[in-house]
N, C-alpha and C positions, 0 to 999 in steps of 0.2 A: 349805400343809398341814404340819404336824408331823409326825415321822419316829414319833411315836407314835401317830396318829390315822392316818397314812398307812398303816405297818404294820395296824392294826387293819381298817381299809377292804378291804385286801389281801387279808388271810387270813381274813374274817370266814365266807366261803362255803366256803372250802377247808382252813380250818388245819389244822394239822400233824396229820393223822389221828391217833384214839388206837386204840391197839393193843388189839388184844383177839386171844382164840387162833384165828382164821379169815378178820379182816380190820379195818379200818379202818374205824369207826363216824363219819361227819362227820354234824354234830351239828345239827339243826332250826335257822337262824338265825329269831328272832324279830323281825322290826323292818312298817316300814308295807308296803301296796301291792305285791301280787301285780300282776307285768307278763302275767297271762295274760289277760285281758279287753281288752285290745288292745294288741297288741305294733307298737311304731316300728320304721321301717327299722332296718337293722340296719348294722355296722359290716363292710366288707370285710375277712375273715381271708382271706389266702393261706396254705399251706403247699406248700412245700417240699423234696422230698428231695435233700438232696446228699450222705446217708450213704456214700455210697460202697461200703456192706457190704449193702443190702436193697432189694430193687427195690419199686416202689409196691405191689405186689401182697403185697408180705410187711410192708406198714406199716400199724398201722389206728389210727385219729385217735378218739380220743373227747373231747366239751367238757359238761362235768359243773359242776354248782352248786346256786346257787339264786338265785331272783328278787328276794328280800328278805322272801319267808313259804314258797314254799312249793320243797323242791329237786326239782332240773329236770336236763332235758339238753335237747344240740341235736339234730336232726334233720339228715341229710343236703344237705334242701332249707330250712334254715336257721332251723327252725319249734324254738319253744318249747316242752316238751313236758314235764308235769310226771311226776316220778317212781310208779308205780305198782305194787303187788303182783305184779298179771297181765303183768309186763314179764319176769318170773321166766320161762323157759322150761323145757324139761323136765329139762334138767341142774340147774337151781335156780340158772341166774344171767340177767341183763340180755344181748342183744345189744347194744349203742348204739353200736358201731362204724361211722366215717365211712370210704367206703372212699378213698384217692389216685387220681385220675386227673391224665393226665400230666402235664408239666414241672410248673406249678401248679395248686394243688386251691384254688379259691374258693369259701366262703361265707361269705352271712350272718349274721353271728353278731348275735346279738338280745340287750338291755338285762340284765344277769346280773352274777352275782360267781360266779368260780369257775375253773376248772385245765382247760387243752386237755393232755392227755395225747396222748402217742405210744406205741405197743409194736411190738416187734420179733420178725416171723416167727411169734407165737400171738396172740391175741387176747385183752385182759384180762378177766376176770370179776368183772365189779360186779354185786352181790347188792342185788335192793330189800329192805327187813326193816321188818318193822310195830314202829313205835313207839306210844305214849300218841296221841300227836298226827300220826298216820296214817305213810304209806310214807315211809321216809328209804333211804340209799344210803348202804354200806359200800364204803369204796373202799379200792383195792390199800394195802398194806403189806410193802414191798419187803424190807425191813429183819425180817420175821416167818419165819422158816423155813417155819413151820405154812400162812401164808398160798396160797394157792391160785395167787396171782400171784407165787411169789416166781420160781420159773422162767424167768418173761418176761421180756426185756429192755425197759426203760418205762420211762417220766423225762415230765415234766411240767413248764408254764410256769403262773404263775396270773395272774388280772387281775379289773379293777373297771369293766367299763363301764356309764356311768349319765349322762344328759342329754349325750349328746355326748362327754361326756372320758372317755380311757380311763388308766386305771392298770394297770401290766403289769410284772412282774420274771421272769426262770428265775430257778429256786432249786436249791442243793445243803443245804438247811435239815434235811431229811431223811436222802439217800442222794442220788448223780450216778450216771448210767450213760450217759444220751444226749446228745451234745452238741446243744445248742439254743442256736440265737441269737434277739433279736426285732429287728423295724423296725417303730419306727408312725414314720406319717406324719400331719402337723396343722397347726398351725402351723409347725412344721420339720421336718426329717429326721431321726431317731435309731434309736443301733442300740446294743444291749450283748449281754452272753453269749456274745458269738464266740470261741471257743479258737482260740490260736496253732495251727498247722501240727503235728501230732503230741502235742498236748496232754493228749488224752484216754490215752495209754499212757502219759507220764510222771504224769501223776494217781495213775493205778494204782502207779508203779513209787515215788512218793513217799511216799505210806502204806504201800506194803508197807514200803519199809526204813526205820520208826523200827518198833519191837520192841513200844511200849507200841500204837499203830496199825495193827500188821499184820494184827490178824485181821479187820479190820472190811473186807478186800477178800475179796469172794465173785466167785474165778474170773475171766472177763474177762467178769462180768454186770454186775457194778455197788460201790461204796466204800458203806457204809452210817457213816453219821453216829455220831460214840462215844457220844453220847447213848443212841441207839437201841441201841448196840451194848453198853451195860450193861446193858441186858433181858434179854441172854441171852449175857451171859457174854465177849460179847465186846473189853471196855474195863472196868477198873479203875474202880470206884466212885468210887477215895480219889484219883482223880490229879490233880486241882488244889489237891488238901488244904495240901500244903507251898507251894506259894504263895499258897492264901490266907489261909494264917497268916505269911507273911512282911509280906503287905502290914496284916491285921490289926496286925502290931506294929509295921510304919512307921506307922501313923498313929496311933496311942495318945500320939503325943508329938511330932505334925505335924500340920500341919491338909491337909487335902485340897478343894482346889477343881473344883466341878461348875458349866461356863457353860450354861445351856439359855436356852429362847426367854423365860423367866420369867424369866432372870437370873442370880445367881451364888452358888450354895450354897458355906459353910464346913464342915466335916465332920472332926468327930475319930471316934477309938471310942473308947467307955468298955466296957469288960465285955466281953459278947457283942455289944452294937451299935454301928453306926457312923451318929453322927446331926449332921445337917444344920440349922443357921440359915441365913438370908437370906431371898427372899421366902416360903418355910413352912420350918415346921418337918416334918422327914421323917429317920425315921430306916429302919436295914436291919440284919434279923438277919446272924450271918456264915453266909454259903450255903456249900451243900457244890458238891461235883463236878457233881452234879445239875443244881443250881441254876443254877449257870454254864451248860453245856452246851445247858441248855432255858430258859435267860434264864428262871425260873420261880424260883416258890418265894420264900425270900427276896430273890430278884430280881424278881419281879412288874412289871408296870410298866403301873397301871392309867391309862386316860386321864382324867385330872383336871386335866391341866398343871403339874402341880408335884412330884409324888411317881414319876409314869411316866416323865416326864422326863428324872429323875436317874438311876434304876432302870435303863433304857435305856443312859446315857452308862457307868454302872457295869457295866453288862453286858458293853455289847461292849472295856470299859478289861480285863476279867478276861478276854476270850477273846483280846481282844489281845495278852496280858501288857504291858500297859504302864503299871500301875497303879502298879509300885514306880522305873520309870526318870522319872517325871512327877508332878508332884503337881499340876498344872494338867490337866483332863479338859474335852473328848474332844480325846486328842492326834490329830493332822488329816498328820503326814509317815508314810507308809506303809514307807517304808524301819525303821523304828523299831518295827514290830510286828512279833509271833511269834517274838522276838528269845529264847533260852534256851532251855536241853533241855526243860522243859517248859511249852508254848505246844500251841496249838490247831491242831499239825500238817495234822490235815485241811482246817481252813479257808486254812491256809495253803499249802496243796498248790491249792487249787482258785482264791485270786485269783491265783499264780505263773500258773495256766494261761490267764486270759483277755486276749484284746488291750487292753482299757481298764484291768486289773487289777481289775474289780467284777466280786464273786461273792456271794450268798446261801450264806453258810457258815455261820453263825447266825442266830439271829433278832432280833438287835439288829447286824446285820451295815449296815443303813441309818445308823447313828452315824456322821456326818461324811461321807455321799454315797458311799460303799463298796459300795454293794449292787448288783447289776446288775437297778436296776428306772428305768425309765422312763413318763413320765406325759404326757398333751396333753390340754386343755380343749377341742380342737376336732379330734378324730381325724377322719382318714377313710381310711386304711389300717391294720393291721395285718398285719406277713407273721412267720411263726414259720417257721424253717429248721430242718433236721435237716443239720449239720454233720459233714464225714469222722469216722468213727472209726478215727481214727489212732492 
């Protein structure tokens, strides 16, 4: 599976919520087959606590998605349950909080795409809201001052289970507050997302001390992504501006090479773009801060195999800063990224802190196996950990 099809799979049920001033709108996925007319066994989720900060009783599990028409949650006793108006209680939000019972909390988790959340000591508040095409689920938006959850301490893993396989990564694509590791079991054993021994407070203490990053830590609740954190003031619009007009002007009179699974793009700029021969012709406006940050824009990276592709490898070359030390892309030695005063601090704060060095620090954070997501054609375990907050 391609690292663009892959991601796509991923976040298709849970992507990066858009903000709005109250909460997180995730959005009707349109594709075949509602799994509610008969739901298959389900896949063993355990969870966890080894926070060392929250006893089970001040933890509440919620798993949020959709089935592939219509969005859903899980049930306690492991039942699919589609999203509905009347789920709204009298405060005007969703209960669907799983509660922890001891050492391990097992269930069934049923055929879905979508994000097992954790919150710490409150309970979050997902709001059902009437769309065109009936009850959808706004969910937390951490990174919102105005949000209703911004209070709670909550962090979230996402995944794709579907005929047996499951796909599964933690992300800090957003904001990080909780340490989360996963383990599926399948054909073999795997594990990523685990933070070193005191990781989670040098996180914090990494984005605080670079000046252009510090405001994006809110207290010892959570780091909010600068993406998000130029929505409100909190991150410089223009800060990748100077380098990517440095690399704009290396390559006006270089060529730059992109390998993907189609092959191998050449790539000058002329003007405002920078365009691509070999197997298609693909070119890219020059993206701002934005752009970078949210892999979006003139970064887009639609799945067509050859335009998303490259878009992707471009993407995570710009958050890496490694576009002007290489003109051969995607560079693959890790020592050689986030190298210069201005580089992608936060994402670089967050692979410094795991044992494998994979983190979802971006969304083209998967370029060359970086990402802390893991996949099995034949799962039959899943455990998600709440890891010390040290």
């Amino acid at each position: 599976m391609s690292p663009v099809s892959r991601r796509a799979l991923i976040r298709s049920a849970a992507a990066a919520a858009v903000a709005v001033p109250a909460a997180g709108l995730v959005t009707r996925q349109a594709s075949a087959g509602s799994l509610f007319g008969g739901q298959a066994a389900g896949l063993a989720l355990k969870i966890v606590n080894n926070s060392g900060a929250y006893d089970n009783a001040s933890v509440h599990l919620y798993i949020v998605g959709n089935d592939g028409k219509n969005q859903c949650r899980v049930t306690p006793e492991g039942k699919l349950k589609p999203v509905q108006m009347s789920d709204n209680g009298p405060d005007g939000f969703t209960d669907y909080a799983i509660p922890l019972t001891g050492t391990e909390t097992t269930i069934s988790l049923p055929e879905m795409s979508g994000r097992i959340y954790v919150a710490c000591g409150e309970k979050l508040k997902f709001k059902a809201v009437e769309t065109d095409n009936g009850a959808a689920l706004a969910y937390p938006a951490g990174w919102v001052e105005s949000d209703p959850n911004y209070p709670v301490v909550h962090d979230c893993a996402e995944f794709t289970y579907k005929g047996g396989a499951m796909y599964c990564n933690t992300t800090m694509v957003d904001m990080f507050s909780v340490p989360l590791s996963i383990e599926l079991k399948g054909g073999k054993s795997q594990t990523t997302g685990t933070l070193k021994p005191g990781a989670r407070g040098r996180i914090f203490d990494s984005v605080r001390s670079v000046e252009a990053f510090s405001k994006l830590v809110i207290d010892d609740k959570r780091v909010i992504a600068p993406g998000h954190g130029m929505g409100s003031g909190l991150f410089a619009e223009d800060y990748f501006a100077s380098y990517i007009d440095q690399v704009w002007d290396a390559y006006g009179s270089k060529d730059l090479k992109v390998t993907t699974n189609a092959g191998t793009f050449t790539g000058r700029v002329s003007g405002d773009r920078l365009a691509f021969t070999g197997p298609a012709e693909v070119s890219f406006a020059k993206p701002s801060t934005k752009d970078v940050l949210f892999c979006d824009g003139a970064l887009a990276a639609p799945n067509d195999g050859t335009t998303g592709p490259v878009a992707a490898v471009l993407g995570a070359a710009f958050n890496r800063t490694t576009l002007l030390s290489s003109a051969a892309q995607p560079t693959t030695d890790p020592a050689t990224f986030y190298q210069g005063e201005v580089t992608h601090h936060y994402a670089k704060a967050m692979h410094a802190a795991t044992e494998d060095g994979k983190a979802y620090g971006f969304a083209f954070d998967d370029v060359a196996g970086f990402a802390s997501y893991i996949e099995d054609g034949a799962a039959t375990e899943l455990t998600l950990t709440m890891t010390p907050f040290e």
